[in-house]
PADREN-89679 format. One line per 2 residues: number of its first residue (from 1); their letters; for each residue x, y, z of N, C-alpha, C. Coordinates in pm, whole numbers, plus 50000, padded with zeros to 5 digits. Atoms other than C-alpha are relative to their C-alpha. Example, Ala and Ser with C-alpha at 12.3 -4.5 7.8 and 13.67 -1.06 7.14 Angstrom:
<pts>
1	as	50089 49881 50000 51230 49550 50780 50090 50120 50000 | 49918 49881 49994 51367 49894 50714 49923 50109 50073
</pts>
This chain:
<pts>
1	xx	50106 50009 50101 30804 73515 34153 49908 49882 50027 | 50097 50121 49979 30646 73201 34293 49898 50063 50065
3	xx	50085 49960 49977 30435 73408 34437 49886 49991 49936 | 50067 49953 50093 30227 73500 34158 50003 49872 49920
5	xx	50010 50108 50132 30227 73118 33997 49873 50006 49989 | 50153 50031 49988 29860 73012 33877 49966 49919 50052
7	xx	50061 50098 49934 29669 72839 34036 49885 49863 49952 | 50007 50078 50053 29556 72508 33936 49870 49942 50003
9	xx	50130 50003 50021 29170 72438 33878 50021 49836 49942 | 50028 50098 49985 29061 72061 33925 49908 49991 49860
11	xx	50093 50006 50107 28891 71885 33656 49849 50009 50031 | 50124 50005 49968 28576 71892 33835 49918 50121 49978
13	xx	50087 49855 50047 28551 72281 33802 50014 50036 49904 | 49992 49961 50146 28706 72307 33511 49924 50008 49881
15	xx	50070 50007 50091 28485 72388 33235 50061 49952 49858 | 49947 50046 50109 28499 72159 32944 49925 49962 49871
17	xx	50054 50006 50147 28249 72236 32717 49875 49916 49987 | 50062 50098 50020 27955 72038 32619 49848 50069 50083
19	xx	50087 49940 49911 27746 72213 32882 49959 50159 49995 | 49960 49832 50009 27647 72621 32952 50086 49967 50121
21	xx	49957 49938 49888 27849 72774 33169 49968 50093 50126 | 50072 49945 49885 27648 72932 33337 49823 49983 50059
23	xx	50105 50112 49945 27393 72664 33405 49852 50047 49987 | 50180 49900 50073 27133 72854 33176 49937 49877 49910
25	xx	50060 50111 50015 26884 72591 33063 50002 50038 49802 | 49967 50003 50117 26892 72528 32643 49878 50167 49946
27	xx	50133 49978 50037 26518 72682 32650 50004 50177 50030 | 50000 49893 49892 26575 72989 32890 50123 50106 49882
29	xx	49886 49957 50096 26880 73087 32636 49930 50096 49877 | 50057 49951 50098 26705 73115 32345 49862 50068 50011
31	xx	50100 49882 49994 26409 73348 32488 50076 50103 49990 | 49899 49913 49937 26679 73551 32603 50044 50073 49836
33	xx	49984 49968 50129 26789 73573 32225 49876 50051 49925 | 50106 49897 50071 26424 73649 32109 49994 50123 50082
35	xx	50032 49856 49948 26395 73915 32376 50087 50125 49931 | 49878 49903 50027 26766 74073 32230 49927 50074 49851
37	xx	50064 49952 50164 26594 74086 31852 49936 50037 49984 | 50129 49933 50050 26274 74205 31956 50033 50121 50043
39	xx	49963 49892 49932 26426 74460 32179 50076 50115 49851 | 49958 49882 50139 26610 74605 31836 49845 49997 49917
41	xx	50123 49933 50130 26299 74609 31614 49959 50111 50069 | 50056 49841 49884 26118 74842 31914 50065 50107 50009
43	xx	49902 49867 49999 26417 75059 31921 50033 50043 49867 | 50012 49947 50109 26420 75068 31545 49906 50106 49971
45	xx	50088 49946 50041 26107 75170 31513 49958 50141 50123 | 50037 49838 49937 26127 75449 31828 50117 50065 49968
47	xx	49877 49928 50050 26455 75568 31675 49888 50148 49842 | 50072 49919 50092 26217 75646 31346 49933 50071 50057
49	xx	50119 49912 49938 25918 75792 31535 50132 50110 50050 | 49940 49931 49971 26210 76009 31702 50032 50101 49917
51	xx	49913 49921 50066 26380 76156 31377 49801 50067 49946 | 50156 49956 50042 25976 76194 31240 49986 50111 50078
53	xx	50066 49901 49861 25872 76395 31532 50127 50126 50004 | 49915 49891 49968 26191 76597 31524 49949 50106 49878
55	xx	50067 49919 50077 26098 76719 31177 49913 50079 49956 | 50094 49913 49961 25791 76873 31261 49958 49992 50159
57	xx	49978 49974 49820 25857 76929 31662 49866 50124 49989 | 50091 49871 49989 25621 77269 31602 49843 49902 50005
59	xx	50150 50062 50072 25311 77092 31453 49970 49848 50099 | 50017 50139 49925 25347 76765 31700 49884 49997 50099
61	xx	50084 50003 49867 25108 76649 31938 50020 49983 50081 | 49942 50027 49868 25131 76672 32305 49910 49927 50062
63	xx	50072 50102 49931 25017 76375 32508 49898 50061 50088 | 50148 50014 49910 24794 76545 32772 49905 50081 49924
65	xx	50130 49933 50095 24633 76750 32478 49924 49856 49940 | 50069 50130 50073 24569 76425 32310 49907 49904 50093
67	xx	50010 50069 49927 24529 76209 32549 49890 50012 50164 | 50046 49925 49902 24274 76370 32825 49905 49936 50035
69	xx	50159 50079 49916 23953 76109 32877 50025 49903 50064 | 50030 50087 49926 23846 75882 33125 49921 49965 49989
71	xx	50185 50040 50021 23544 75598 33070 49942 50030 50054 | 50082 49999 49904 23283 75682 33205 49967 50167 50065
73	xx	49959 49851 49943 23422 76051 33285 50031 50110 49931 | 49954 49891 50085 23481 76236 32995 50125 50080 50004
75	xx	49860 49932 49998 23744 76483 32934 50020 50060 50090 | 49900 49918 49904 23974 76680 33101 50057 49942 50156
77	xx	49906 50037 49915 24186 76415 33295 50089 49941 49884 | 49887 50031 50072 24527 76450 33092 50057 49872 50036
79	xx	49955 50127 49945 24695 76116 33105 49995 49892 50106 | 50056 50078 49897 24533 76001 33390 49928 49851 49936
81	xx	50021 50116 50045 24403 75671 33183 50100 49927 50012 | 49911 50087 50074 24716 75585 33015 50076 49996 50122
83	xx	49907 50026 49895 24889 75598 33358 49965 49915 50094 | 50058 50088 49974 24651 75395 33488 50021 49843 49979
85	xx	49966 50128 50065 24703 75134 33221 50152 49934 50040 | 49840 50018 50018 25093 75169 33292 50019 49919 50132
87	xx	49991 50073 49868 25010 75121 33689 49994 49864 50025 | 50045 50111 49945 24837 74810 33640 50069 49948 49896
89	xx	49918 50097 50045 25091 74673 33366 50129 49961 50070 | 49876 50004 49937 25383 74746 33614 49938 49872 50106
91	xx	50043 50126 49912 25203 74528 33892 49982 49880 49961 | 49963 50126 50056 25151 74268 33675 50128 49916 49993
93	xx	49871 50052 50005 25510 74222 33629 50041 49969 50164 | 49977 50029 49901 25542 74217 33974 49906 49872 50060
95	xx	50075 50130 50002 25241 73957 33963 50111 49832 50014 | 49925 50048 50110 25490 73783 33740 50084 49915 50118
97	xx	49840 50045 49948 25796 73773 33955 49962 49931 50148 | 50101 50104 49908 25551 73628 34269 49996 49860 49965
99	xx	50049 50128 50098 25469 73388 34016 50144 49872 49990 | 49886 50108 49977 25845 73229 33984 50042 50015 50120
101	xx	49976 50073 49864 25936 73250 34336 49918 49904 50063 | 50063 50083 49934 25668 73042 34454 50044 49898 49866
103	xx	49960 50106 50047 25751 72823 34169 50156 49929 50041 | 49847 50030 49969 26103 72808 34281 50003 49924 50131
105	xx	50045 50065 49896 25941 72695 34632 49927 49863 49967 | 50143 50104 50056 25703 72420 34428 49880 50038 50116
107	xx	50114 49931 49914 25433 72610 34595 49869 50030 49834 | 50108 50017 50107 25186 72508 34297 49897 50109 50082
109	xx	50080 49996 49999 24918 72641 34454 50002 50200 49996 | 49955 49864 49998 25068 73010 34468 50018 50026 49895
111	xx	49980 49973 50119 25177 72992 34146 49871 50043 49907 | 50139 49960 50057 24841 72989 34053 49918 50085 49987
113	xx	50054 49887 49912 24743 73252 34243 50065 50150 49948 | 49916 49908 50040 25011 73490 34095 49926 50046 49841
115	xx	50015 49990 50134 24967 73388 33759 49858 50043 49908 | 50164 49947 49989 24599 73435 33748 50008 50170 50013
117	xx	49982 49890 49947 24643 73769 33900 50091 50066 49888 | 49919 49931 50113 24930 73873 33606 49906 49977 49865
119	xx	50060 49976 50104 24635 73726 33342 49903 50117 49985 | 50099 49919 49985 24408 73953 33486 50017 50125 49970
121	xx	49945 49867 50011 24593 74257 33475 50062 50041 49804 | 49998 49959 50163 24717 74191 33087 49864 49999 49962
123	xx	50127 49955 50076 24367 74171 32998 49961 50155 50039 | 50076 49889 49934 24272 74484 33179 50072 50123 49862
125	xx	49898 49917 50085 24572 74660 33002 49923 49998 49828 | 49998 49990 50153 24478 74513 32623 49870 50088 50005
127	xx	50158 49910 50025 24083 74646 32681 50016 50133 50016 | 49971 49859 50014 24242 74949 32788 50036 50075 49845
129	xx	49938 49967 50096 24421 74997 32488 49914 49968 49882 | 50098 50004 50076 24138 74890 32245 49876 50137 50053
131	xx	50035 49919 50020 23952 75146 32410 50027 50174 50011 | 49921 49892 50026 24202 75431 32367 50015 50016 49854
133	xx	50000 50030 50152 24232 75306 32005 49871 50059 49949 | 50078 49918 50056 23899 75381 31962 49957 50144 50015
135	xx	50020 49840 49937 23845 75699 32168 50099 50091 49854 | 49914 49923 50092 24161 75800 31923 49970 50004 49861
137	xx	50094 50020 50177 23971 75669 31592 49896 50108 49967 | 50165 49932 50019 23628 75862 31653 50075 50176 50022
139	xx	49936 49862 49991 23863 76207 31790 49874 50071 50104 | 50050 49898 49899 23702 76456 31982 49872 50052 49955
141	xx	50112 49980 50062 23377 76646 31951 50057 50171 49883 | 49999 49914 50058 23543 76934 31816 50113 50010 49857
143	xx	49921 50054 50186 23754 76757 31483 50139 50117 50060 | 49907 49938 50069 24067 76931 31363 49923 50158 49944
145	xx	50084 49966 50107 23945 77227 31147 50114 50102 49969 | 49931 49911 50108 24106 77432 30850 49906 50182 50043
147	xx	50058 49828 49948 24039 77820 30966 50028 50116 49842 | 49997 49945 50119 23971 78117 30688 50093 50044 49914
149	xx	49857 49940 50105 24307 78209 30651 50087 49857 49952 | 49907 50110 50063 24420 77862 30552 50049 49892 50101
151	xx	49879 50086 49854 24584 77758 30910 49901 49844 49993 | 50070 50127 49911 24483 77437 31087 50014 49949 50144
153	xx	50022 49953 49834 24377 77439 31452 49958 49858 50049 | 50033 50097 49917 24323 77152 31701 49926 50072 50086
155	xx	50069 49925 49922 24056 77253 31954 49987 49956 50130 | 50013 50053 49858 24044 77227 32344 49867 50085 50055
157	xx	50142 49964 49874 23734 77287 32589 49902 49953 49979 | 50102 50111 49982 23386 77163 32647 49943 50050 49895
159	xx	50113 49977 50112 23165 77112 32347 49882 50035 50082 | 50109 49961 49913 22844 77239 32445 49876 49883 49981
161	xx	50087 50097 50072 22557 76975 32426 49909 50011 49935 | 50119 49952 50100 22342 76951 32107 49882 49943 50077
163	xx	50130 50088 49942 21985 76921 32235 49908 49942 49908 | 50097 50034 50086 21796 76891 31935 50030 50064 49875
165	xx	50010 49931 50167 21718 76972 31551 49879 50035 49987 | 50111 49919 50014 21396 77190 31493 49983 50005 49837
167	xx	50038 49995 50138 21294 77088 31114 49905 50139 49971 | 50052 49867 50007 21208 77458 30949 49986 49921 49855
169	xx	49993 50062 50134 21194 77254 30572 49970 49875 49982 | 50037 50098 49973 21020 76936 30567 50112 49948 49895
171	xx	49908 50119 50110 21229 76614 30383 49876 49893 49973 | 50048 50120 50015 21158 76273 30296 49951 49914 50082
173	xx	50014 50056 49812 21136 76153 30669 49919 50131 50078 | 50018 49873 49892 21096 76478 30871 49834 50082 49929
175	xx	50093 49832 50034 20797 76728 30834 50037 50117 50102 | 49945 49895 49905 20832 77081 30955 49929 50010 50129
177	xx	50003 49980 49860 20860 77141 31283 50019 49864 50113 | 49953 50137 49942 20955 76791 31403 50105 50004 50069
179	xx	49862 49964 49851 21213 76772 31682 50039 49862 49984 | 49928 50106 50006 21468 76546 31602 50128 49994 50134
181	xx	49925 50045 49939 21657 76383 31899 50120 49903 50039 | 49959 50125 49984 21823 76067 31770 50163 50024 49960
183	xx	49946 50003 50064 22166 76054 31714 50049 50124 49976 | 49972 49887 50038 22266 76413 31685 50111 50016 49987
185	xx	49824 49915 50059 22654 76444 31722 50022 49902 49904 | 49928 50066 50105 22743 76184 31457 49884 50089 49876
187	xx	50058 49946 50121 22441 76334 31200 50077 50175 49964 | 49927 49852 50026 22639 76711 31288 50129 49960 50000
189	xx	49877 50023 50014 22970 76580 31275 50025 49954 49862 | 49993 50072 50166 22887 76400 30918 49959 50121 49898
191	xx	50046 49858 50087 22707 76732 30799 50094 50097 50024 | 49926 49927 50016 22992 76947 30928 50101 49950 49855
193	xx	49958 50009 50091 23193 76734 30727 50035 50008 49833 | 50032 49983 50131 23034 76716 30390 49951 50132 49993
195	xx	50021 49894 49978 22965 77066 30434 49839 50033 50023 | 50177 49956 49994 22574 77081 30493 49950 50028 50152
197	xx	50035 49823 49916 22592 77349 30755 50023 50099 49939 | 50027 49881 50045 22508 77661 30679 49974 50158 50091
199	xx	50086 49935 49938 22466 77947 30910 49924 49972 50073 | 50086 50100 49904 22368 77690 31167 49912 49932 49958
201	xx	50146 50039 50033 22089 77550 30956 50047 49867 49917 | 49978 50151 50038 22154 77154 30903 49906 49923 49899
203	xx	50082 50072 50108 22063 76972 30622 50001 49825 50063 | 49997 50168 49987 21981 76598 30738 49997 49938 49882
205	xx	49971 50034 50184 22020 76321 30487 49864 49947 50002 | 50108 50022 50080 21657 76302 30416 49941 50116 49926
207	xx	50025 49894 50081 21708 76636 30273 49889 50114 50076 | 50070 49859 49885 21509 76871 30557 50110 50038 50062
209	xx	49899 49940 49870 21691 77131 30708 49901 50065 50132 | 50143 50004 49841 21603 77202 31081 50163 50075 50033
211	xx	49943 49907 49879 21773 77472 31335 50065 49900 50110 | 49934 50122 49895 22033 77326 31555 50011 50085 50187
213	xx	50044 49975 49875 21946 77387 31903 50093 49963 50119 | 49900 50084 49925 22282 77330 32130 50035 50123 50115
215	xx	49965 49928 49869 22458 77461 32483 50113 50096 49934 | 49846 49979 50039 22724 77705 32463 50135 49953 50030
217	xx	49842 50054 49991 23099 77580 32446 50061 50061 50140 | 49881 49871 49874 23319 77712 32722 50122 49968 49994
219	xx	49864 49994 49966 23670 77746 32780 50101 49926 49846 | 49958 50002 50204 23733 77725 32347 50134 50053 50028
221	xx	49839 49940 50061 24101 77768 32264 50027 49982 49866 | 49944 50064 50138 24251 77712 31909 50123 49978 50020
223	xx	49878 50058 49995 24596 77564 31917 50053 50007 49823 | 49921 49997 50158 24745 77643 31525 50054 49880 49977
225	xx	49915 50128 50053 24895 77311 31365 50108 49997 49931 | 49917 50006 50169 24977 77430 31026 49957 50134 49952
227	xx	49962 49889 50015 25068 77790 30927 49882 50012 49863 | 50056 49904 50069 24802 78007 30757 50078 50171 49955
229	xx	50011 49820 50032 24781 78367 30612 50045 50098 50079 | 49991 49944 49830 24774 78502 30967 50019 49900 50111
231	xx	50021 50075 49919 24805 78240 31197 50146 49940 49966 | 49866 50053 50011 25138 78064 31264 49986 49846 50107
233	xx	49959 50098 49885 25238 77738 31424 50026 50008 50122 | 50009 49960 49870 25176 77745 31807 49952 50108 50030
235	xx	50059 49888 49962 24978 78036 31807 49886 49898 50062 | 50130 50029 49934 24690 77987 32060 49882 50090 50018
237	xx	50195 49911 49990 24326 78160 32024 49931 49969 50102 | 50072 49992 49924 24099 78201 32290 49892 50044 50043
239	xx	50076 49907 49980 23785 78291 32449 49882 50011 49849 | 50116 49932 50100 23483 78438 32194 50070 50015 49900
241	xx	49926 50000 50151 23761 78467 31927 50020 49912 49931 | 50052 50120 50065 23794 78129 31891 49900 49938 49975
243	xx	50097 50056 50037 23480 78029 31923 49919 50097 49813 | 50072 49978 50118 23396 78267 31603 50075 49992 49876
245	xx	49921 50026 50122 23663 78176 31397 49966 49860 50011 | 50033 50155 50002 23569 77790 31515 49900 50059 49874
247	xx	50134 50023 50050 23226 77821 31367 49969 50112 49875 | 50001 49962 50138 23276 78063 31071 50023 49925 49908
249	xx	49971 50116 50101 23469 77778 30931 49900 49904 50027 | 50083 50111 49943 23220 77499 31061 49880 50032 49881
251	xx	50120 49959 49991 22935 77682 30968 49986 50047 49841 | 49942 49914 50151 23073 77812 30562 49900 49912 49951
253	xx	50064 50113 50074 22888 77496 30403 50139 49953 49964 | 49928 50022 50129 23242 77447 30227 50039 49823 50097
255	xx	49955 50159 49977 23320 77057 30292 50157 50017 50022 | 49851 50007 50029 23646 76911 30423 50088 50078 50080
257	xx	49939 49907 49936 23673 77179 30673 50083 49952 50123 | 49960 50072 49834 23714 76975 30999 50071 49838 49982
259	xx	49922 50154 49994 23883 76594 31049 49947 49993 50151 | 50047 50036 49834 23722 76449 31343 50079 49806 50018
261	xx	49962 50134 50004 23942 76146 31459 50160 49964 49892 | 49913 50007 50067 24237 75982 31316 50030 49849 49917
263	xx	49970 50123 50089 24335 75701 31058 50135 49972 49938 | 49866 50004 50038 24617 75607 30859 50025 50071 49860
265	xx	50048 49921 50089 24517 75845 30594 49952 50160 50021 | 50012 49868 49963 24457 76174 30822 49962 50007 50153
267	xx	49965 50000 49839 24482 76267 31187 49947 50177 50075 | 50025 49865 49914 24283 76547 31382 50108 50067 50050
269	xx	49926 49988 49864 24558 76543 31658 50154 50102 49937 | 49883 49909 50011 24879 76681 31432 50038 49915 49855
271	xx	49970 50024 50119 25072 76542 31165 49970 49853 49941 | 50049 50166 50026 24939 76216 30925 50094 49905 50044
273	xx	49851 50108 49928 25303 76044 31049 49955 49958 50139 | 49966 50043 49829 25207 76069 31424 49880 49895 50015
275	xx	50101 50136 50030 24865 75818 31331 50056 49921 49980 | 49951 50127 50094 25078 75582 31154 50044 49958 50092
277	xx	49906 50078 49911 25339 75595 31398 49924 49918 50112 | 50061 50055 49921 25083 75521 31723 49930 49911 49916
279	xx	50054 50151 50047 24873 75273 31517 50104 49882 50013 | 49891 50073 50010 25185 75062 31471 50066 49951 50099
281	xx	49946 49997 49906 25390 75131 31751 49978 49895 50119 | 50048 50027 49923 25167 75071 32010 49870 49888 49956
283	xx	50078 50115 50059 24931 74803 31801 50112 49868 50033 | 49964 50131 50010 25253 74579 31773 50022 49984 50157
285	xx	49967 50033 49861 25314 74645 32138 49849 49915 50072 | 50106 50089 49970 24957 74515 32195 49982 49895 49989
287	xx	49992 50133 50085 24990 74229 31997 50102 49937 50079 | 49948 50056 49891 25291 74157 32204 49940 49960 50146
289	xx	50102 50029 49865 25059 74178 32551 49907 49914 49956 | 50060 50109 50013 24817 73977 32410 50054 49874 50010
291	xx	49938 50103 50069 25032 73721 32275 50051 49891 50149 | 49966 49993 49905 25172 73715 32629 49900 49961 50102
293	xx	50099 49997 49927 24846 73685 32799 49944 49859 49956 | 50044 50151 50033 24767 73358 32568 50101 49928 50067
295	xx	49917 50043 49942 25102 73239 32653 50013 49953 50134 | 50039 49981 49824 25025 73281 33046 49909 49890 50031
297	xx	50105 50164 49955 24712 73057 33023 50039 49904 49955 | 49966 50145 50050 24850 72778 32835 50080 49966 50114
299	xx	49887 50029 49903 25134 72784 33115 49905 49972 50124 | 50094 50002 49885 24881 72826 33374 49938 49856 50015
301	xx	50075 50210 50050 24663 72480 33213 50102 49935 50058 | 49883 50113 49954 24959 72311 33282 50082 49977 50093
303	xx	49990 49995 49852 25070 72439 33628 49851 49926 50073 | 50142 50064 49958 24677 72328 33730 50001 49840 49948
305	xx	49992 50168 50011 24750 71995 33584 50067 49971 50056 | 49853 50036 49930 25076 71945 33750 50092 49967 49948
307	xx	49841 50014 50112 25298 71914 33457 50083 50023 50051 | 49896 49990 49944 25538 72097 33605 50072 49971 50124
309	xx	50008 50090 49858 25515 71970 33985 50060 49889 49958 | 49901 50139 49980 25636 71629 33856 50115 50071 49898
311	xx	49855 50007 50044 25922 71750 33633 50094 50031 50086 | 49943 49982 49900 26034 71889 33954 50040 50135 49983
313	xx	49976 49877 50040 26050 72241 33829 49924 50039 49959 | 50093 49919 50089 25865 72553 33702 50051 50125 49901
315	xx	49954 49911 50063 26081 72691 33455 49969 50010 49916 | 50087 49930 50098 25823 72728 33202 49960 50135 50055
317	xx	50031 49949 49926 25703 72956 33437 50067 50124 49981 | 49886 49877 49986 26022 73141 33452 50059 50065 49885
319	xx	49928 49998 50095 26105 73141 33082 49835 50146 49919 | 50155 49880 50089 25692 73324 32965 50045 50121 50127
321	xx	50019 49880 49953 25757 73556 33308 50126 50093 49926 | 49917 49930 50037 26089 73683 33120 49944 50090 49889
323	xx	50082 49893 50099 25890 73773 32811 49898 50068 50024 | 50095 49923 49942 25637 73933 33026 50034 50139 50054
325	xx	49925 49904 49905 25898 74148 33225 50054 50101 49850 | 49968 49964 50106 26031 74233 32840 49879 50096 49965
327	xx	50107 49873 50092 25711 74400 32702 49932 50094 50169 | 49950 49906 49930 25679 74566 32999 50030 50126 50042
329	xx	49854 49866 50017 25994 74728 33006 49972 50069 49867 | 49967 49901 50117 25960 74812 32615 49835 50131 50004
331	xx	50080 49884 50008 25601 74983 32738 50062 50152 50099 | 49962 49894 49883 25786 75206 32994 50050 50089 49878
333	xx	49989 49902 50085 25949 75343 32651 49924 50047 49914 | 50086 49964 50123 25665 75367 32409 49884 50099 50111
335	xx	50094 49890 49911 25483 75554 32737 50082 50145 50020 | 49955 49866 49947 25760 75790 32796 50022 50080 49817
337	xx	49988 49952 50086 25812 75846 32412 49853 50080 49946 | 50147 49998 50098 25450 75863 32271 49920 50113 50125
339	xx	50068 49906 49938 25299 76047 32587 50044 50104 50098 | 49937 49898 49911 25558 76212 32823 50082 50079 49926
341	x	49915 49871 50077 25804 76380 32562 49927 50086 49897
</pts>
């Protein structure tokens, strides 16, 4: 049995307290602990969005329906933005992790070079996401709209472009026959709304109505939301059928018909929950990247001064790239939840 005696550990290795054990700095610890607590709120809150979304799985929205523009390029590139945004938040992190090896070298001048390069890329990301926010605020050109039998349809294909308004009824502004050019899809998107279409014939708000003069639509579908008379959840319309069930309802006068855009109060895209949830979701995840991006330059100021060069370390460095590598990672889930499932 002497085989198997223990073996006898010197006081030198012996751990006796007072210290970590695993020669984790006081500072580096306790990120580590905010990352664990923020990591449960995020998973709280995609646990909810999960059971939400299960409850009306029919009526949900699907990311490359939602999700389909590019600046500059208009629609019909499905997720091609937001994957964009994802590309250049992943490189960042890899910015990031550039960023503490050369600090680990005291290679100040690299560090700089990294870290710069990871601010650049969270900014790119937050402007992205402010202008997805809004793209998702204003909605599409063709709203939501309530159809005759009751349903409610989301609409895909190209709006056609309005060219003009042809005043047939002089107003307060307009006389007849005046060709109004200014401004046309928000004045027909506000008159679809309040109902002052008619049989194509637009009432402006100086009280003239004028002939609306636009391209035709192409490649019109209806997508069902919410179960009508005739119409069921996931039924899809197409072709000249949709376009005359679009614009029977459009076109009724009756107000209230369409939802163009979404808020925290009503949502073109599918159910009022799935607004709330993306406002939130992906707002606090913003707020995290920002937060992260201030964080970065203050660290940065103070690599360019040489603060950290004389302490003889850059584990500030190493302690903001951890919470950088953190939001991140929690966008890899709010991308695969919110736009790939």
């Amino acid at each position: 049995m002497s085989g198997h005696a223990s073996k006898q550990i010197d006081t030198t290795t012996l751990w006796g307290g007072k210290v970590s054990p695993f020669s984790t700095s006081y500072g580096k610890l306790m990120m580590w602990f905010f990352l664990v607590s923020d990591a449960l709120t995020f998973g709280g809150l995609l646990i909810a969005y999960g059971f939400t979304r299960h409850d009306a799985q029919d009526a949900w929205p699907i990311g490359e329906e939602t999700f389909n523009s590019m600046p500059f390029l208009g629609h019909g590139f499905p997720l091609l933005y937001v994957a964009l945004m994802t590309f250049i938040l992943i490189v960042s992190s890899v910015t990031m992790v550039l960023a503490v090896e050369a600090g680990h070298r005291m290679d100040k001048k690299g560090v700089i070079k990294w870290m710069v390069a990871t601010i650049i890329g969270g900014f790119f990301f937050v402007g992205s996401q402010a202008w997805e926010w809004s793209h998702f605020i204003h909605g599409s050109e063709f709203g939501k709209v309530e159809l005759v039998d009751g349903s409610q349809a989301i609409v895909k294909g190209h709006f056609g472009e309005i060219k003009n308004f042809t005043v047939i009824e002089a107003g307060e502004h307009h006389a007849k026959g005046a060709v109004v050019t200014d401004d046309l899809m928000h004045q027909f998107q506000h008159a679809v709304e309040v109902g002052k279409i008619n049989d194509g014939i637009i009432t402006l708000h100086d009280g003239s109505k004028a002939k609306i003069t636009k391209e035709a639509d192409h490649d019109m579908e209806l997508i069902i939301k919410k179960d009508g008379k005739s119409n069921k959840v996931g039924t899809r319309i197409k072709g000249k059928n949709a376009e005359k069930m679009y614009y029977q309802a459009i076109y009724s006068g009756t107000p209230h018909k369409v939802i163009y855009g979404a808020n925290l109060e009503q949502n073109e895209y599918g159910p009022q929950q799935y607004g709330q949830f993306f406002f939130f979701i992906t707002g606090f995840h913003g707020f995290h990247v920002f937060s992260g991006v201030i964080i970065n330059i203050i660290i940065l100021l103070g690599v360019i001064a040489g603060t950290y060069h004389k302490r003889g370390h850059y584990e500030m460095v190493e302690k903001t790239g951890l919470y950088w590598h953190f939001v991140d990672l929690v966008w890899v889930f709010v991308f695969t939840f919110f736009y790939l499932v």
